[in-house]
Each structure stands twice: as structure tokens, then as C-alpha cells.
Biopython code that builds the backbone (N, CA, C, O; Angstrom):
import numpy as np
from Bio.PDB.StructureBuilder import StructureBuilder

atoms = [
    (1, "UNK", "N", (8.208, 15.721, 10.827)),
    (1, "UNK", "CA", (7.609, 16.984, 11.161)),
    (1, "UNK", "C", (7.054, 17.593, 9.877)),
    (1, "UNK", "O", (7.418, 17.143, 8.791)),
    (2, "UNK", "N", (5.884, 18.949, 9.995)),
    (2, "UNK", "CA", (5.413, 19.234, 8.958)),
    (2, "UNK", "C", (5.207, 20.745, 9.241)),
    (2, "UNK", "O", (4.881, 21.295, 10.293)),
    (3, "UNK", "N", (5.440, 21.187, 8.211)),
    (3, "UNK", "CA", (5.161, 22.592, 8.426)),
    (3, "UNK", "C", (4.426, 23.614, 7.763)),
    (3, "UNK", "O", (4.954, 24.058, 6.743)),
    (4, "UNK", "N", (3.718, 23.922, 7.984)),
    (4, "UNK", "CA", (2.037, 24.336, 7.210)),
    (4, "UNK", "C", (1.806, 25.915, 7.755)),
    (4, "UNK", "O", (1.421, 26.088, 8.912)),
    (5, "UNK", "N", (2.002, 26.793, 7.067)),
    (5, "UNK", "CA", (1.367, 28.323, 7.194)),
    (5, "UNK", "C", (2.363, 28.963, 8.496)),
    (5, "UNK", "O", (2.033, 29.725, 9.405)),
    (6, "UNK", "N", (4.066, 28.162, 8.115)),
    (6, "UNK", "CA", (5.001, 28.350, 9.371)),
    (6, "UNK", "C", (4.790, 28.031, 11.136)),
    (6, "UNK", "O", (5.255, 28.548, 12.152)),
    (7, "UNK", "N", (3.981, 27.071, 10.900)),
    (7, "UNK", "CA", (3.239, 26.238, 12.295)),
    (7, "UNK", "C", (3.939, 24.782, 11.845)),
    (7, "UNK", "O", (3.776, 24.156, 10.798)),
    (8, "UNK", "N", (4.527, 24.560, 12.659)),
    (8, "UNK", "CA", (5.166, 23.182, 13.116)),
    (8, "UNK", "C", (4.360, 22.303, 13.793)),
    (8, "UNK", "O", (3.563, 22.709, 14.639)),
    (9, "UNK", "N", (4.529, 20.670, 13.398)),
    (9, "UNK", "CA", (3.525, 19.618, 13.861)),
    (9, "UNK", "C", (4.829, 18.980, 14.932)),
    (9, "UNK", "O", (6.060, 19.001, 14.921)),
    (10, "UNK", "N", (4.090, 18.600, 15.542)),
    (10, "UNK", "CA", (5.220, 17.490, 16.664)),
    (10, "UNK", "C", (5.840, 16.883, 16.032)),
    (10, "UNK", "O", (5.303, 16.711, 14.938)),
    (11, "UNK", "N", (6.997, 16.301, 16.150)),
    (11, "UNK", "CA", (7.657, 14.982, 15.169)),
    (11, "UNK", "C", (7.188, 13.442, 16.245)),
    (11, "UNK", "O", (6.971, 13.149, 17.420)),
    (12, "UNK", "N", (7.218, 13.042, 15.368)),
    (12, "UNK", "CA", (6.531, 11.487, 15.655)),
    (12, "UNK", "C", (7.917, 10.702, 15.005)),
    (12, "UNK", "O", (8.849, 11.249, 14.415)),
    (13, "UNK", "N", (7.761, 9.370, 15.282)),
    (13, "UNK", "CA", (8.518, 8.422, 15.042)),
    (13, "UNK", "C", (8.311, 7.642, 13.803)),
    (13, "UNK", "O", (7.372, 6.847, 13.772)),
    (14, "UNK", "N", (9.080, 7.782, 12.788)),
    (14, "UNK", "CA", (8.345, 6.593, 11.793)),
    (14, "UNK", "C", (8.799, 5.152, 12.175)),
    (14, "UNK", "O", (9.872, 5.115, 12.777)),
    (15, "UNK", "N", (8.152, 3.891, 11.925)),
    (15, "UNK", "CA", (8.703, 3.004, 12.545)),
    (15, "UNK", "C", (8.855, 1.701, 11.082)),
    (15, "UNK", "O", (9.501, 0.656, 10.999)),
    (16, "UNK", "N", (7.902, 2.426, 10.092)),
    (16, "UNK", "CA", (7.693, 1.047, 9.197)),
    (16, "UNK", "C", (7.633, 2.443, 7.656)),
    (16, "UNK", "O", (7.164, 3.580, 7.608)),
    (17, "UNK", "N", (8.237, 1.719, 6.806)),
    (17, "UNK", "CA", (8.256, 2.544, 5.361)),
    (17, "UNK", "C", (9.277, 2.564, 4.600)),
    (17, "UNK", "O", (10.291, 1.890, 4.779)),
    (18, "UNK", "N", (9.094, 3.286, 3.755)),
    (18, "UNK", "CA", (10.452, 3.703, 3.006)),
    (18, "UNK", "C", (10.729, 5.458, 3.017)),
    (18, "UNK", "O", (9.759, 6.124, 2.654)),
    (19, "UNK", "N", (11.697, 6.043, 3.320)),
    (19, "UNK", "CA", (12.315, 7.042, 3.537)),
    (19, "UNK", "C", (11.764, 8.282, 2.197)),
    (19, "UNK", "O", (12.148, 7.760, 1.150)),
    (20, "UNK", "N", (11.365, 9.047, 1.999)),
    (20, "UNK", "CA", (11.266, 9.681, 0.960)),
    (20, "UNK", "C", (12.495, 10.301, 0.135)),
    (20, "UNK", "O", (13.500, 10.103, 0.819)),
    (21, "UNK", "N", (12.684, 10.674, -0.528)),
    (21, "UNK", "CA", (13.579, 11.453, -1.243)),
    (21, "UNK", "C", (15.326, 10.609, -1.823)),
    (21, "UNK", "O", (16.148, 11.093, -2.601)),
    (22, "UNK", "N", (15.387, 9.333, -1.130)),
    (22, "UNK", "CA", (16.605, 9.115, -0.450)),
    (22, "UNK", "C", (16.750, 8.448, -1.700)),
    (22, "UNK", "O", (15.675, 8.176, -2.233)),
    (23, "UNK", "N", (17.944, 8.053, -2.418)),
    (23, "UNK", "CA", (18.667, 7.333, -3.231)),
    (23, "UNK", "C", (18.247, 5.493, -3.094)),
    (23, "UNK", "O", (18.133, 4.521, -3.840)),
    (24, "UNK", "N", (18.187, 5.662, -2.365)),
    (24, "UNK", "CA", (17.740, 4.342, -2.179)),
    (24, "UNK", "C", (15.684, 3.831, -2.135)),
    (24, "UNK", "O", (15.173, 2.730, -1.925)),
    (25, "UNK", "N", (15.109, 5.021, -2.394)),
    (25, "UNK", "CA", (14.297, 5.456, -2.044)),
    (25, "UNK", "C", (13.643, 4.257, -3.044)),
    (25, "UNK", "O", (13.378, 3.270, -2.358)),
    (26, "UNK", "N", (13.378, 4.102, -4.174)),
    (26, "UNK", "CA", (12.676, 3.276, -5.290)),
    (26, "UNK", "C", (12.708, 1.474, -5.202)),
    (26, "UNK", "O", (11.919, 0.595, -5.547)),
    (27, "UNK", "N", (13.886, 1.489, -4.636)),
    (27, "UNK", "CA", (14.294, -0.029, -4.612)),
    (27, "UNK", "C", (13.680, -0.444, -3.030)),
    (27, "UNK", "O", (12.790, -1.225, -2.691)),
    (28, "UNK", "N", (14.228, 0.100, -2.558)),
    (28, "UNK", "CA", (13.119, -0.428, -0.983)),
    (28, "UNK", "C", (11.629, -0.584, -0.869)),
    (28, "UNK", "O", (10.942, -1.491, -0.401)),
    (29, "UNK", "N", (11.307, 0.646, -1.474)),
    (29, "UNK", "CA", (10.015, 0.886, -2.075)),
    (29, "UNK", "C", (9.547, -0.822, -2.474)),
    (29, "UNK", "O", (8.783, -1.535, -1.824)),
    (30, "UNK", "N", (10.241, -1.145, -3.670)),
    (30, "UNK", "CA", (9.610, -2.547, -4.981)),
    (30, "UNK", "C", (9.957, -3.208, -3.612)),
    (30, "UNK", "O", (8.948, -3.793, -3.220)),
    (31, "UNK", "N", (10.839, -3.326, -2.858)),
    (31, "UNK", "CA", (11.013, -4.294, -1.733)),
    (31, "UNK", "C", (9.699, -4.626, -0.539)),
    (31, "UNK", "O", (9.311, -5.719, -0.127)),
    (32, "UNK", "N", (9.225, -3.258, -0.195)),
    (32, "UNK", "CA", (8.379, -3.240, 0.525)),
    (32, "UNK", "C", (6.536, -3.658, -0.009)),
    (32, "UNK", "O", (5.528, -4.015, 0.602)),
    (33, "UNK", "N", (6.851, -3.382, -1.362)),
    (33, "UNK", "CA", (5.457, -3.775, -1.761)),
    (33, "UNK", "C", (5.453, -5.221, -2.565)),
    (33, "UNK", "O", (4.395, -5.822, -2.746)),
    (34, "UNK", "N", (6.424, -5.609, -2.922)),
    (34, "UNK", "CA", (6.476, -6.333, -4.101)),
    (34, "UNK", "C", (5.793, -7.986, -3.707)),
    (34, "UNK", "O", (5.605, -8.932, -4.471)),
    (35, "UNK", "N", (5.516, -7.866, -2.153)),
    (35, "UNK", "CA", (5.009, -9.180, -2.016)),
    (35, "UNK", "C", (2.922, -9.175, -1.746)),
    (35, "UNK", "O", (2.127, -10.049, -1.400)),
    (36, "UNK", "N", (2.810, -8.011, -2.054)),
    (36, "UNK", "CA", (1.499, -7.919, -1.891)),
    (36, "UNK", "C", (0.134, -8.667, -3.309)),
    (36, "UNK", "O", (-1.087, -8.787, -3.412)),
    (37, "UNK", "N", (1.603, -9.030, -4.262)),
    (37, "UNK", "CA", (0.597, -9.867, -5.095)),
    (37, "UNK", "C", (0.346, -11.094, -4.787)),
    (37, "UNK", "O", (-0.438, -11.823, -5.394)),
    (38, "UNK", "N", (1.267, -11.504, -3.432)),
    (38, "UNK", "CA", (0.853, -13.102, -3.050)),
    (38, "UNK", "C", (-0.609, -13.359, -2.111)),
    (38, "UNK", "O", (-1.342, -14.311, -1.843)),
    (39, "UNK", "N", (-0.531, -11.852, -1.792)),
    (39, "UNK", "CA", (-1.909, -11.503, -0.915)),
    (39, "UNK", "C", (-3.439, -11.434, -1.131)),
    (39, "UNK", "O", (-4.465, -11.429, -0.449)),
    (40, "UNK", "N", (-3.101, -11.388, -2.305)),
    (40, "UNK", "CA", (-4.229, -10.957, -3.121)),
    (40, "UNK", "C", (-5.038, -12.258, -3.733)),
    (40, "UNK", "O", (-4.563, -12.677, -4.788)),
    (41, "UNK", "N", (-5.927, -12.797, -3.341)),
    (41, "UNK", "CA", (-6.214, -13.926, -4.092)),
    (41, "UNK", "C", (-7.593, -13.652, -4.999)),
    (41, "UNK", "O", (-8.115, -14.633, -5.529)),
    (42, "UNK", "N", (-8.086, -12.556, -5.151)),
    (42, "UNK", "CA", (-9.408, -12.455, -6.019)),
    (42, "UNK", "C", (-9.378, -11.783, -6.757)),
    (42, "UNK", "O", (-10.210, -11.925, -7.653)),
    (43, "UNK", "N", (-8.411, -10.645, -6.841)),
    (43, "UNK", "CA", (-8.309, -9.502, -7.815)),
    (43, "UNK", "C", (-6.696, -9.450, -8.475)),
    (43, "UNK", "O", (-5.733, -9.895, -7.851)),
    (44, "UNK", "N", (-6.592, -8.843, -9.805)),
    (44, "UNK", "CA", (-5.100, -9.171, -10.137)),
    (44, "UNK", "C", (-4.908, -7.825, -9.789)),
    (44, "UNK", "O", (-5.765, -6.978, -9.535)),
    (45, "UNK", "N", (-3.684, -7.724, -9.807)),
    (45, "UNK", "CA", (-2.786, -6.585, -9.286)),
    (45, "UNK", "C", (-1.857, -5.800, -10.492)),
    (45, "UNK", "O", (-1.990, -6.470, -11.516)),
    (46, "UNK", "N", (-1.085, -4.784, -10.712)),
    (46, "UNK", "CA", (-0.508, -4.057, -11.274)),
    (46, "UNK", "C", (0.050, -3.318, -10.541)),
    (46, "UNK", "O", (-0.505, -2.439, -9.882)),
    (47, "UNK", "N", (1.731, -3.678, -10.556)),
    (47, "UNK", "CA", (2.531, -2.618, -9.953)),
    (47, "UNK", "C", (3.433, -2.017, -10.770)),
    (47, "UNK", "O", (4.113, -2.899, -11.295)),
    (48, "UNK", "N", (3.801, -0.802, -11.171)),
    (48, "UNK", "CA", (4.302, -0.053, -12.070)),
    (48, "UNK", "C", (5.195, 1.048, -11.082)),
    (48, "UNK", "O", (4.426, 1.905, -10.646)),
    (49, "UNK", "N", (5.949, 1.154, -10.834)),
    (49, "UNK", "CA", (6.877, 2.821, -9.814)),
    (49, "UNK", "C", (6.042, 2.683, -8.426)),
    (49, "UNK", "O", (5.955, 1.768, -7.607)),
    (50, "UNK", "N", (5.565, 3.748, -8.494)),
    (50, "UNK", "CA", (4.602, 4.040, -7.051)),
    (50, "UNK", "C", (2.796, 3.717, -7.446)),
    (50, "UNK", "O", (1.779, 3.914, -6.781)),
    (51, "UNK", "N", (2.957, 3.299, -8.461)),
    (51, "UNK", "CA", (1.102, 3.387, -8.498)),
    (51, "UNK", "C", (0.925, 1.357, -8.530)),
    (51, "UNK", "O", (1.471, 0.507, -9.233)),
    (52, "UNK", "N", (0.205, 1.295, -7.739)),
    (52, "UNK", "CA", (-0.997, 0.116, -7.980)),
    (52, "UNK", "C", (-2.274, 0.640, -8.446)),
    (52, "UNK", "O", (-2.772, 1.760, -8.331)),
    (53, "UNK", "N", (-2.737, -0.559, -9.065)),
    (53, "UNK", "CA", (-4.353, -0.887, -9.480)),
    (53, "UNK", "C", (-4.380, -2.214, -8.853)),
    (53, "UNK", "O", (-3.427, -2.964, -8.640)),
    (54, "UNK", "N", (-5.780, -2.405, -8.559)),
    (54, "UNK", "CA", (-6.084, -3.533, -9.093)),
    (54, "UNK", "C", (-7.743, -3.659, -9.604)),
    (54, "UNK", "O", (-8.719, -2.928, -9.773)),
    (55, "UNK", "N", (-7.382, -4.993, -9.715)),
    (55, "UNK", "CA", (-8.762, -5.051, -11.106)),
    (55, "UNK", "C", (-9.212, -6.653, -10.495)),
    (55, "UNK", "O", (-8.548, -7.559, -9.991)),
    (56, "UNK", "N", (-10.864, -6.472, -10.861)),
    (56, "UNK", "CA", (-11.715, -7.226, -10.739)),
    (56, "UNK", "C", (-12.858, -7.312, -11.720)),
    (56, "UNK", "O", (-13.420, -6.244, -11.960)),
    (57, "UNK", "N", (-13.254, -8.277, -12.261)),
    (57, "UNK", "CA", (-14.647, -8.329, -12.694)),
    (57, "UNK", "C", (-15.237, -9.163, -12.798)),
    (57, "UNK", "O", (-14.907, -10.221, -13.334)),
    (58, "UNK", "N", (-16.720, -8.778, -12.092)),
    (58, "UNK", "CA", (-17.725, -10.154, -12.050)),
    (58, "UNK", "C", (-19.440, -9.210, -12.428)),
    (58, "UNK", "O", (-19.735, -8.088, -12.016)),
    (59, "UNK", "N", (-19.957, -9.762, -12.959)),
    (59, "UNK", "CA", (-21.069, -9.380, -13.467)),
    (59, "UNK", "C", (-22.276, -8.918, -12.265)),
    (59, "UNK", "O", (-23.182, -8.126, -12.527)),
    (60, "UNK", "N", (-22.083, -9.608, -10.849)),
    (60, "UNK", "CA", (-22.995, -9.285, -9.899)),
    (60, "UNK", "C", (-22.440, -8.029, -9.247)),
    (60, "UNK", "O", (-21.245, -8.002, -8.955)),
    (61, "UNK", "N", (-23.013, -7.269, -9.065)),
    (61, "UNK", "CA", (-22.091, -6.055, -8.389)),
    (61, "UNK", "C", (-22.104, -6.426, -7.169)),
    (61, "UNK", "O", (-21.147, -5.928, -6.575)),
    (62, "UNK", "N", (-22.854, -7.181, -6.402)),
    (62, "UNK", "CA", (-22.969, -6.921, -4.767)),
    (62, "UNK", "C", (-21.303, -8.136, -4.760)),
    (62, "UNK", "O", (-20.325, -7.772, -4.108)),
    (63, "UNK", "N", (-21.287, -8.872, -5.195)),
    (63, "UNK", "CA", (-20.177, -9.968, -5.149)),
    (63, "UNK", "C", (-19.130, -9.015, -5.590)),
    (63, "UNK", "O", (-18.139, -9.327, -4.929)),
    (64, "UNK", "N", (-18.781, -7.857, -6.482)),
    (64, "UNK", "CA", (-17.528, -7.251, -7.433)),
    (64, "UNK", "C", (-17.729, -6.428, -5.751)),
    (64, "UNK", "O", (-16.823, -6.577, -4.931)),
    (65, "UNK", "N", (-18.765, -5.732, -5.450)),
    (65, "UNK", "CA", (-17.673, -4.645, -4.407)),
    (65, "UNK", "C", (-17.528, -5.365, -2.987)),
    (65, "UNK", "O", (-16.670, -5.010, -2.178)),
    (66, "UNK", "N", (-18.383, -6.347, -2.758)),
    (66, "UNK", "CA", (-17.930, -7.374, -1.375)),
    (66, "UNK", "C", (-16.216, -7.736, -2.028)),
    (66, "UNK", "O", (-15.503, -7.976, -1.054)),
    (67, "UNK", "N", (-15.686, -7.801, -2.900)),
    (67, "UNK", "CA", (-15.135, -8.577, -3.119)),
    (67, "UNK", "C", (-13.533, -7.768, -3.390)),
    (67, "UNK", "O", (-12.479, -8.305, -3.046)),
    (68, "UNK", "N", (-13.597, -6.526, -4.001)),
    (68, "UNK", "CA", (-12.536, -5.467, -3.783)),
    (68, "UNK", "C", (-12.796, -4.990, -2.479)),
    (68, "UNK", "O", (-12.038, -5.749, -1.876)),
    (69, "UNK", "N", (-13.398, -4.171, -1.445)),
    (69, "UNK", "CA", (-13.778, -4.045, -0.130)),
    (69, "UNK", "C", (-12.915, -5.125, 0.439)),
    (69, "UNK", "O", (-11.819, -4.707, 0.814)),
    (70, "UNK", "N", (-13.120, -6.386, 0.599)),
    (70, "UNK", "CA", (-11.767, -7.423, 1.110)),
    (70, "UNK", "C", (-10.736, -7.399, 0.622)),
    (70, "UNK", "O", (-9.774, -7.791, 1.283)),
    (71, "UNK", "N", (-10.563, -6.943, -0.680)),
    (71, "UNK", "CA", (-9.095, -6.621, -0.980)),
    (71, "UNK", "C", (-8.285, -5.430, -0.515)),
    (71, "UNK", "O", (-7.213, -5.248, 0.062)),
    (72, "UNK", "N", (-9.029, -4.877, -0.896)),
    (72, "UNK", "CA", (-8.760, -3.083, -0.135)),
    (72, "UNK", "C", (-8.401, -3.494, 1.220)),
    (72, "UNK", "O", (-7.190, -3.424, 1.433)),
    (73, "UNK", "N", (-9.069, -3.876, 2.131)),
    (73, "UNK", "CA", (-8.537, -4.484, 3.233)),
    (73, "UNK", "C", (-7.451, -4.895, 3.363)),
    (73, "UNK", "O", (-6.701, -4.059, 3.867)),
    (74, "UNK", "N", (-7.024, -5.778, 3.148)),
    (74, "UNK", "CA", (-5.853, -6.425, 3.007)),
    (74, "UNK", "C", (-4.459, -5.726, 2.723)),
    (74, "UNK", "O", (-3.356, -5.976, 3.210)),
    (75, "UNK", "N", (-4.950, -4.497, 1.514)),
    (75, "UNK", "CA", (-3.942, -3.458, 1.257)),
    (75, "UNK", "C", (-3.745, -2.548, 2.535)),
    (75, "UNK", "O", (-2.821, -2.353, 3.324)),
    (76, "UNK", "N", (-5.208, -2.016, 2.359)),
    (76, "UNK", "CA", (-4.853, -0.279, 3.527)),
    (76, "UNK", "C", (-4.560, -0.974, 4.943)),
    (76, "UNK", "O", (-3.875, -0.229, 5.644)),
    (77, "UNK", "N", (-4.918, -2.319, 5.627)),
    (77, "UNK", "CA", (-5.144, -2.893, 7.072)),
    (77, "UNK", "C", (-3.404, -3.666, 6.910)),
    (77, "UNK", "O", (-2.553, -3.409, 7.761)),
    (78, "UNK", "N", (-3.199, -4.291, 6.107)),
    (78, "UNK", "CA", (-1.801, -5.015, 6.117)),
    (78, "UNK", "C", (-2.592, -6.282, 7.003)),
    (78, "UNK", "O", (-1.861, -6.844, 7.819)),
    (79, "UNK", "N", (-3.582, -6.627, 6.942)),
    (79, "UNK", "CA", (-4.240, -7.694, 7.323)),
    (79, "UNK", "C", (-3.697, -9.307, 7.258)),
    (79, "UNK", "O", (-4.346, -10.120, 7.918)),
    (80, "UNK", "N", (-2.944, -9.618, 6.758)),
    (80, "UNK", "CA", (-2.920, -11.193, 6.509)),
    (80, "UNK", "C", (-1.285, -10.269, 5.776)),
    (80, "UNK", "O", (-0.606, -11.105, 5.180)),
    (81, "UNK", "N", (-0.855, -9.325, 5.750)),
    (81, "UNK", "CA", (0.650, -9.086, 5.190)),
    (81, "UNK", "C", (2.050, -8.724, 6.237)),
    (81, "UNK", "O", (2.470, -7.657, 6.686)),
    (82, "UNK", "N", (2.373, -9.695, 6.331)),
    (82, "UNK", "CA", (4.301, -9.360, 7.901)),
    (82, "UNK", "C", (4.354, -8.233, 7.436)),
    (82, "UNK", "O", (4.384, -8.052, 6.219)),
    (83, "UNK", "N", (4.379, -7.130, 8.421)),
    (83, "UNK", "CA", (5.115, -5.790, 8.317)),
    (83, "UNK", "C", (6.376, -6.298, 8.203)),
    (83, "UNK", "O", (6.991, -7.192, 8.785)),
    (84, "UNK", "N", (6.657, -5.433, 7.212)),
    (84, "UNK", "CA", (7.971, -5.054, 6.798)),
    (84, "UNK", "C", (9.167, -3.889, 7.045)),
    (84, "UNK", "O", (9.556, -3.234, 6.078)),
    (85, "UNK", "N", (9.587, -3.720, 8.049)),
    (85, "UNK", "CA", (10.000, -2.778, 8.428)),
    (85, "UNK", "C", (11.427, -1.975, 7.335)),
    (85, "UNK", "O", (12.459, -2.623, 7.159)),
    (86, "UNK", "N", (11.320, -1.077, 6.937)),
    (86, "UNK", "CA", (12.730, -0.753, 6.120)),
    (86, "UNK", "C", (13.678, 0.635, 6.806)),
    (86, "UNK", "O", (14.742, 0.973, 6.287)),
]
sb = StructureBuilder()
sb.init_structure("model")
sb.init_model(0)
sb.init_chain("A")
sb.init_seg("    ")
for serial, (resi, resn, name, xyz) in enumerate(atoms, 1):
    if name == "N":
        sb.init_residue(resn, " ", resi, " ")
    sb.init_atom(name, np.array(xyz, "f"), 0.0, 1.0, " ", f" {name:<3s}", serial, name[0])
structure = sb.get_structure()
């Protein structure tokens, strides 16, 4: 639930994530992401706490953003990645 200008949102169900705030909160986290560098086959990756990058470079631009655009995919869609439920 969320609560914005003392207006309440419906509560919904979470079904897939990691819990915010919780003690356990960081390690589930590296659990839940930590296999997304096997996913990745064109761009390298950087995982540090909560932030990713990743990085690409190729001299043609139409090939560099065709080419993050499919990666990005893969991240924001979970496309070709088993949900992981935590």
C-alpha cells in the first residue's frame, strides 16, 4: 500500500522480489540479481549494492543501441531470465 497526500492506494499482492527494509534485505537482493550476468551475452555488466551498469562499445551507433535495447530487454522483460521468486 501507498500513501500519498493521506489517500491510500489498494494493496496488491507482491508475488516476486525482495522485501524492503528487512535484515535480510541485501543478501536476497545479490541472490535475486546475481545471475543476470549469465544473461547478458553482448554487454559486460557491473554489480555493486543496488546499482547496475552496463557497458557496451562499438563504433557503429545503429549496432551499439540495437544492441543495449536487447539487453535492456532482457533486464526490464526478465526475457530469457527464471523468475525468481524470494
Amino acid at each position: 500500500m501507498i500513501k500519498v497526500n493521506g489517500v491510500k492506494s489498494n494493496l496488491h499482492e507482491v508475488l516476486c522480489g525482495v522485501p524492503q527494509g528487512s535484515i535480510l534485505g541485501p543478501l536476497l537482493f545479490i541472490l535475486y540479481i546475481n545471475d543476470l550476468i549469465e544473461y547478458l551475452s553482448d554487454s559486460r555488466i557491473n554489480l555493486y549494492a543496488d546499482d547496475t551498469a552496463l557497458y557496451y562499445a562499438n563504433s557503429d551507433l545503429e549496432m551499439l543501441m540495437s544492441t543495449l535495447e536487447s539487453e535492456m530487454h532482457i533486464v526490464g522483460e526478465g526475457e530469457q531470465i527464471d523468475t525468481k521468486c524470494v
